[in-house]
C-alpha positions in Angstrom: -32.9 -116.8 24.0 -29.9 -115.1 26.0 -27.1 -114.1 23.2 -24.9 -116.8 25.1 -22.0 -118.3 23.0 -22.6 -121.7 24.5 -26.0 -120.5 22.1 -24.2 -120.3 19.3 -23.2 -124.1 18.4 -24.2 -127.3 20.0 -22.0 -129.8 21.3 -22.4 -133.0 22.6 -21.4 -133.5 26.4 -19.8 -137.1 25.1 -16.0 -136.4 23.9 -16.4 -138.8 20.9 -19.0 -137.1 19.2 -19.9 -133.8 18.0 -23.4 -132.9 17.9 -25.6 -131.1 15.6 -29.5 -130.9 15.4 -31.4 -131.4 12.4 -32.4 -128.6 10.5 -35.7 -128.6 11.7 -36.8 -129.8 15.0 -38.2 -133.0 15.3 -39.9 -132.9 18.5 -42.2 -130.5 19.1 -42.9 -127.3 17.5 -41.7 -125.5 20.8 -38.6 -125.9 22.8 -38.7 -127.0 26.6 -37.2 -125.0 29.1 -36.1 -125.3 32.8 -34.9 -123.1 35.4 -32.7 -124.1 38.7 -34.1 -122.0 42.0 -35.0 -122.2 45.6 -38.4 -121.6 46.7 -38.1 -119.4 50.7 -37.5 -122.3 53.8 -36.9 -125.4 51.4 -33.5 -126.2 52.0 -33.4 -128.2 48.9 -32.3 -126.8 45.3 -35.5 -127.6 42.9 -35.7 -128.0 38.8 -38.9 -127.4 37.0 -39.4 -128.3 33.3 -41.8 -126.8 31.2 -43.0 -128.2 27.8 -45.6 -127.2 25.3 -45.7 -130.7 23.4 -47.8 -130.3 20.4 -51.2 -131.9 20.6 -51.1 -131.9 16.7 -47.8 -134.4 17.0 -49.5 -136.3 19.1 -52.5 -137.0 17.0 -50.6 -137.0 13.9 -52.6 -134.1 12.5 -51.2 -131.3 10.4 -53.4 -128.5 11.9 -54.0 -124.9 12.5 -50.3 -123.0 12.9 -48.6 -126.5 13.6 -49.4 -127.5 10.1 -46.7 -126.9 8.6 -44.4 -128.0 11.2 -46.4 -131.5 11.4 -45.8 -132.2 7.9 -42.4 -132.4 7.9 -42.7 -135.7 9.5 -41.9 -138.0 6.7 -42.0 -141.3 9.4 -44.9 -143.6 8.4 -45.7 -143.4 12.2 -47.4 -140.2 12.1 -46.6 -139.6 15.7 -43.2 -140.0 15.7 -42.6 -136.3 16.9 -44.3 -136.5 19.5 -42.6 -139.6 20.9 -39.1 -138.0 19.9 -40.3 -135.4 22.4 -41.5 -137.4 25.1 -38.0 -139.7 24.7 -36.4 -136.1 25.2 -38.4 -135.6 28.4 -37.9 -138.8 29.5 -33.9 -138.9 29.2 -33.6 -134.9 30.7 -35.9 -136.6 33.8 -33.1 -139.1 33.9 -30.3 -137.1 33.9 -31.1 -134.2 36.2 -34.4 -135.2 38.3 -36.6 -132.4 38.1 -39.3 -131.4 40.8 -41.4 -129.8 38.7 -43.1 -130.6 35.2 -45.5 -128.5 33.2 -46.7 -130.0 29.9 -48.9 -128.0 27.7 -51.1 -129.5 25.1 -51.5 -132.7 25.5 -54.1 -135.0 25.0 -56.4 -136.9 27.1 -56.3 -140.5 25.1 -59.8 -141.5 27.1 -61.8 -138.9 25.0 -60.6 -139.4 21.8 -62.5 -142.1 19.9 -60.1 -144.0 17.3 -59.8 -147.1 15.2 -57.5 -148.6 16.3 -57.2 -147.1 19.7 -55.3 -144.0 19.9 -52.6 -145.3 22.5 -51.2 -141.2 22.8 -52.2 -138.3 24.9 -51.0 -137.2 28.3 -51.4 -141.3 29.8 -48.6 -142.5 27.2 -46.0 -139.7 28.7 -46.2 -141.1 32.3 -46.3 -144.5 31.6 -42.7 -143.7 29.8 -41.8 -141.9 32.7 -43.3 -144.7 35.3 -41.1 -147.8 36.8 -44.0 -149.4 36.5 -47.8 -148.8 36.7 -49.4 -145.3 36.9 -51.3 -145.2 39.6 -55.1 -143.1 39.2 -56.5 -141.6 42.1 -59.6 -139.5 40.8 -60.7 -139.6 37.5 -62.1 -136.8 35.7 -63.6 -135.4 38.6 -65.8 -132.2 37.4 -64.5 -128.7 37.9 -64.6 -125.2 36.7 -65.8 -124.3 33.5 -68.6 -126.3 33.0 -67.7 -129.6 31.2 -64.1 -129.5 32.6 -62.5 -132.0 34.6 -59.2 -133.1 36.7 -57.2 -136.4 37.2 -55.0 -137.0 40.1 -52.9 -140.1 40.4 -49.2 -141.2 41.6 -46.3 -143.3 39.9 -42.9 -144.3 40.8 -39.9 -142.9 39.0 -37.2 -144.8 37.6 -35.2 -143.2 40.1 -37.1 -144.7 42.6 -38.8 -141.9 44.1 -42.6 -140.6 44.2 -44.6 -138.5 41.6 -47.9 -137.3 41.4 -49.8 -135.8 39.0 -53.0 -133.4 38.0 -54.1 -133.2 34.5 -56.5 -130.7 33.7 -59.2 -130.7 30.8 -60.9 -128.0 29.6 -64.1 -128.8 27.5 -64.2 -126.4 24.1 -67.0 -126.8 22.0 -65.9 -126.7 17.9 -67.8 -127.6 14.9 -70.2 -129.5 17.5 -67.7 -131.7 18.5 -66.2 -131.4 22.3 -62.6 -131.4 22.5 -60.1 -131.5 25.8 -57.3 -129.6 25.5 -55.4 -130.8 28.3 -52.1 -129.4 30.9 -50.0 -132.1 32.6 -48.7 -131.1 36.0 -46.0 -133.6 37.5 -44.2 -133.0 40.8 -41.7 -135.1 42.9 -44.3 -135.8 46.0 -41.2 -136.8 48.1 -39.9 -133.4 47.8 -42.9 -131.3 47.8 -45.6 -133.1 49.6 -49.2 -135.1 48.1 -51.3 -133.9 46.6 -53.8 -131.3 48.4 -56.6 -129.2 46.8 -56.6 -127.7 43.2 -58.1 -124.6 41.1 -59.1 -124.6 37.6 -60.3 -122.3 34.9 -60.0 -121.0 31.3 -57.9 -118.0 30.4 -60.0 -117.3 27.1 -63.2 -116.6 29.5 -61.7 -113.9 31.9 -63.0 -111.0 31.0 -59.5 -109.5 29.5 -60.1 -112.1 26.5 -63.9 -113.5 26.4 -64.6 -111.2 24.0 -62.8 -113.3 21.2 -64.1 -117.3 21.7 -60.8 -118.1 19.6 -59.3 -117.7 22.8 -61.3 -120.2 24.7 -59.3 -123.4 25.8 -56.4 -122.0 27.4 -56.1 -123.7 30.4 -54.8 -122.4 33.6 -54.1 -125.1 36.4 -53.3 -124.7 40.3 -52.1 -127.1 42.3 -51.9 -127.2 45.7 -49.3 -129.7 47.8 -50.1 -130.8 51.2 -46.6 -130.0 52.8 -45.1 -127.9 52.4 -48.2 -126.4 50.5 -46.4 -125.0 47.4 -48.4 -124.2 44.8 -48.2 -125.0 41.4 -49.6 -123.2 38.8 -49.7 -124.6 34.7 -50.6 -122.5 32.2 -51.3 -122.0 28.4 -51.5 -118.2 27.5 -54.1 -117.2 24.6 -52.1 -115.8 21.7 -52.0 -112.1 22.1 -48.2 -112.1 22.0 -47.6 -108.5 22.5 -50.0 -108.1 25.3 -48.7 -110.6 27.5 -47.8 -108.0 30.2 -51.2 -106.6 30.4 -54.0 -108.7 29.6 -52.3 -112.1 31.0 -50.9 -110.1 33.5 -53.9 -109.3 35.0 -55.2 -112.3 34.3 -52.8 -114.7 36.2 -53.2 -112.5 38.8 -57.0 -112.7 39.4 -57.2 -116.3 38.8 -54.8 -117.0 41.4 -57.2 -114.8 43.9 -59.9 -117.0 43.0 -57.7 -120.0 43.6 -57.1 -118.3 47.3 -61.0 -118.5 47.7 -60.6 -122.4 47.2 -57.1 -123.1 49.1 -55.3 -120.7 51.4 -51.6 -120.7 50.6 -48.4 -118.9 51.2 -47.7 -116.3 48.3 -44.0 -117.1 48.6 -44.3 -120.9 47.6 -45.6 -120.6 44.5 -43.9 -121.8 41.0 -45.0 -120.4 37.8 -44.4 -121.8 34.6 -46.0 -122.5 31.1 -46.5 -121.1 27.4 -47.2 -117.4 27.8 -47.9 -117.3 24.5 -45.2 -114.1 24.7 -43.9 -111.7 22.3 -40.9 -112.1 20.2 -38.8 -110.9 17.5 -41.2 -109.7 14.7 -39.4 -110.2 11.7 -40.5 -112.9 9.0 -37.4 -112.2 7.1 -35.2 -115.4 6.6 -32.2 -114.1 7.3 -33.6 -112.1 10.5 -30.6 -113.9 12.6 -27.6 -112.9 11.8 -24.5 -115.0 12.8 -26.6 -116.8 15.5 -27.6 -113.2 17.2 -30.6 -111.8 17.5 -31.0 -108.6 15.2 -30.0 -105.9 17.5 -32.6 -103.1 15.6 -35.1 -105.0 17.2 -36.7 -102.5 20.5 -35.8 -105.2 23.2 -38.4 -102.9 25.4 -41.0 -104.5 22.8 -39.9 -108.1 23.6 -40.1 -110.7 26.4 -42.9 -108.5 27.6 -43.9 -110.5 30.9 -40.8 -110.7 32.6 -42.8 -110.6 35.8 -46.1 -111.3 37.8 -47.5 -110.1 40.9 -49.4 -111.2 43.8 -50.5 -109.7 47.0 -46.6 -107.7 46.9 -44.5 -110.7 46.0 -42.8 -110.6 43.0 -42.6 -113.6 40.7 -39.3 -113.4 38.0 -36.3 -114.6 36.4 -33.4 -113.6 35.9 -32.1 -112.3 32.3 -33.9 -112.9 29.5 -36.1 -115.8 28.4 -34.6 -118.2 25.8 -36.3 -117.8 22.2 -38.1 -121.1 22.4 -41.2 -120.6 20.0 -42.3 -121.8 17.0 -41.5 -124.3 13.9 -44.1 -123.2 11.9 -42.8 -121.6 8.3 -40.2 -122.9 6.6 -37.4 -120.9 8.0 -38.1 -121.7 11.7 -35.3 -123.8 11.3 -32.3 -125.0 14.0 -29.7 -124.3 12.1 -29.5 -120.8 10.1 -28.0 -120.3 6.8 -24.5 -119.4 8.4 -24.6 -123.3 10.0 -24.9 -121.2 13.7 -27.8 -122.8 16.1 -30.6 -120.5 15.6 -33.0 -119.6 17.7 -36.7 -119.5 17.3 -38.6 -115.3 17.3 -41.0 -115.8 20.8 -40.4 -116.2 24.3 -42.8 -118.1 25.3 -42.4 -121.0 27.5 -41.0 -120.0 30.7 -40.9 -120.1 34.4 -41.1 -117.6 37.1 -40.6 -117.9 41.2 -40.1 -115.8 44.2 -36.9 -114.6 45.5 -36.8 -111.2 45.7 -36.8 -112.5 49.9 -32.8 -112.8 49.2 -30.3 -110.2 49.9 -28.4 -108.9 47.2 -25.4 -110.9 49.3 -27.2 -114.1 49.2 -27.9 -113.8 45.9 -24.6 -113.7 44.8 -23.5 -115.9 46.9 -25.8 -118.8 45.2 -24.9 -117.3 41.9 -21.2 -118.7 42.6 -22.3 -121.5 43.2 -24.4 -121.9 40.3 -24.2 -119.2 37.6 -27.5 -120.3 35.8 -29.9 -120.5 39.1 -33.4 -118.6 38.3 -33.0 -118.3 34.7 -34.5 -119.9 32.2 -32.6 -122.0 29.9 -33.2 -124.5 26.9 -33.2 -127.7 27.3 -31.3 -128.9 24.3 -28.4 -127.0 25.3 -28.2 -129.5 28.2 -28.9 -132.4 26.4 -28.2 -134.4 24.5 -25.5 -136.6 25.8 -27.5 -139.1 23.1 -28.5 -137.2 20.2 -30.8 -139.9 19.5 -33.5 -138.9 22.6 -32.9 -134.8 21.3 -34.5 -135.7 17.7 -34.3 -139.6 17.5 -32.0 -139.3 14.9 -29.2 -142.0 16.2 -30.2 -143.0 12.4 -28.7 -140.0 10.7 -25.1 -140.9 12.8 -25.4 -144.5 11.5 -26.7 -143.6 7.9 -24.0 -141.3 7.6 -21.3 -143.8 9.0 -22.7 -146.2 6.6 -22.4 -143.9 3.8 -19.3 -143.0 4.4 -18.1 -147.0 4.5 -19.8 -147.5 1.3 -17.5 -143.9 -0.5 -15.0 -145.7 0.7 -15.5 -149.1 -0.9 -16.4 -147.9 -3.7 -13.4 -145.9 -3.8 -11.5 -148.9 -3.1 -12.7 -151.1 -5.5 -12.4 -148.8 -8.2 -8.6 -148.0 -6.8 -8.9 -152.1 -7.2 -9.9 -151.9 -11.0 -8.3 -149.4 -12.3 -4.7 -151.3 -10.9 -6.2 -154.1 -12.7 -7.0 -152.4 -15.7 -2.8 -150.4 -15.6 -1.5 -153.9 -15.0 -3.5 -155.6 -18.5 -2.5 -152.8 -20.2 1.7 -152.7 -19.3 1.4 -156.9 -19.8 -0.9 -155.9 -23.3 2.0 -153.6 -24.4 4.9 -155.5 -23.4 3.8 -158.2 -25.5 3.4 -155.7 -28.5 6.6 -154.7 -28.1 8.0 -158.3 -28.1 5.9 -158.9 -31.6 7.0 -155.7 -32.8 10.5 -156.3 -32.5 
């Protein structure tokens, strides 16, 4: 996270209300970030969103390094996280219209067998984000690795305008049971063109990390549009955090050479963007923020590693650093620290990267008047939420604590009430004594 002081509270853009996140998330165990760019001849300024939603929220499962951060759900609906997070999606879609959405870890509901049904996975998000019906075009059509597959479909967005979609499934064989861990790729078809051709593979087979099967389902999706022909690429980094800018590196860059075998497209229309998986601030000390800042001892040479990629000479970057948007999973990964400052999370993770190292210093600074954020990365929550309720569907807490607050104070009054009573009987008990008395 950039050691902004907009990074240091969080305020509601409504004037009523001040707003202030639980103190631990409940969405997912990652934070979604978006970055504001322009890709070379698009006139148009474009928004990409990515997301790593937590397939363990989704199924309700307190698993792996998300078990912790799963069991703090206390809600009978066991996937009420996850559908905090998609309401979070679903109102940042509405308010600023994306062109470009990456969602990591998701399920496909089709392959997971359930009584009752499980009504989740990647199919639930894009009905909440569909006017109406989603549309499916090819389903599950095989691909690279073996077992693997790819859906394609369209929708209609509640803002009227035309999506469509890939989502990619790798096959990972565990315990002798097949599982699908799944990216979601969404674009805005009116603004980048239909869907064209698309490249598949696993980052845990190339040969920087086959040697370690933990590593194996880590998908890495390609996309190609039609017209223009940008390309989208989706990915979920294996977690070798302080590797990222050499092993994944590499590793983008091949795959996306082996995508050029499939498609041929323009280097310079490519979008980036996923969960890296990158390094962070290695400190499992408590109090390892201090006042909302980073600690400053940490080498910043040994963090945010992959702050670029490469491809045939064009640069893909951002500007600044990435935002701290990794991971709820011990008990002080926490959104508020111990000094009441929004705190950040210790990895850099989820991010976004494009190509416009075309620009002259000039134009650059020219765009950067007009919008000082464009090609950085920034959190999501610090742009939402107008309605706390879709950040961490706690419109609850507001009401429970309004409610509270009305019953203190009748409470209060009635006792004020009693003990008035209980004076006046007691002045009438001793005037009359006195009257006796004398």
């Amino acid at each position: 996270m950039s050691q902004s002081s907009s990074q240091s509270s969080e305020v509601s853009e409504s004037p009523s209300e001040a707003y202030l996140p639980p103190r631990f998330s409940k969405t997912s165990d990652h934070k979604p970030v978006f970055m504001e760019f322009f890709l070379k001849d698009i006139e148009q300024p474009l928004i990409a969103l990515t997301y790593n939603m937590s397939f363990a929220s989704d199924l309700g499962i307190a698993t792996g390094s998300e078990a912790y951060f799963v069991a703090q759900n206390k809600n009978p609906d066991r996937r009420a996280y996850w559908k905090n997070a998609a309401n979070l999606v679903d109102y940042f879609v509405n308010l600023r219209n994306p062109t470009i959405m990456y969602f990591q870890e998701m399920n496909d509901r089709d392959m997971i067998e359930r009584d009752p049904p499980f009504n989740g996975g990647y199919q639930a998000l894009l009905e909440l984000l569909a006017l109406d019906k989603v549309l499916y075009i090819n389903k599950r059509k095989s691909c690279l690795p073996q077992g693997s597959y790819y859906t394609t479909g369209t929708y209609i967005g509640k803002n009227g305008q035309n999506y469509g979609f890939v989502a990619y499934s790798i096959e990972v064989i565990k315990g002798g049971n097949s599982l699908y861990p799944t990216l979601l790729t969404i674009w805005n078809t009116d603004a980048l063109g239909e869907f064209d051709d698309f490249y598949g593979n696993d980052l845990g087979l190339h040969s920087n990390y086959s040697s370690n099967r933990i590593n194996l389902g880590r998908n890495f999706s390609c996309v190609k549009t039609y017209n223009p022909g940008v390309v989208l690429i989706n990915l979920h980094g294996p977690n070798e955090p302080g590797l990222t800018d050499t092993l994944l590196k590499s590793a983008i860059e091949d795959y996306m050479e082996a995508a050029r075998e499939v498609f041929v497209f323009t280097p310079e229309l490519v979008v980036i963007g996923g969960d890296t998986n990158d390094s962070g601030l290695y400190n499992d000390n408590p109090d390892y923020i201090k006042s909302g800042s980073p600690d400053r001892r940490i080498n910043p040479e040994t963090i945010d590693r992959m702050r670029e990629l490469e491809y045939e000479k064009v640069i893909y970057k951002y500007e600044g650093r990435a935002p701290l948007s990794c991971c709820a999973e011990f008990s002080y990964d926490v959104l508020i620290n111990q000094y009441g400052n929004f705190k950040p999370y210790k990895y850099y993770g989820d991010k976004i990267y494009v190509h416009y190292a075309y620009l002259t210093p000039d134009e650059l600074d020219e765009q950067k008047k007009q919008n000082p954020n464009i090609y950085k990365n920034q959190l999501v929550i610090e742009t939402v939420p107008v309605d706390p309720t879709l950040a961490y569907g706690i419109r609850s807490r507001f009401r429970n604590l309004k409610k509270r607050k009305t019953i203190k104070k009748k409470r209060h009054n009635k006792k004020n009430k009693k003990n008035k009573k209980s004076f006046k009987k007691r002045r009438i008990f001793r005037q009359k004594t006195r009257k006796t008395h004398t």
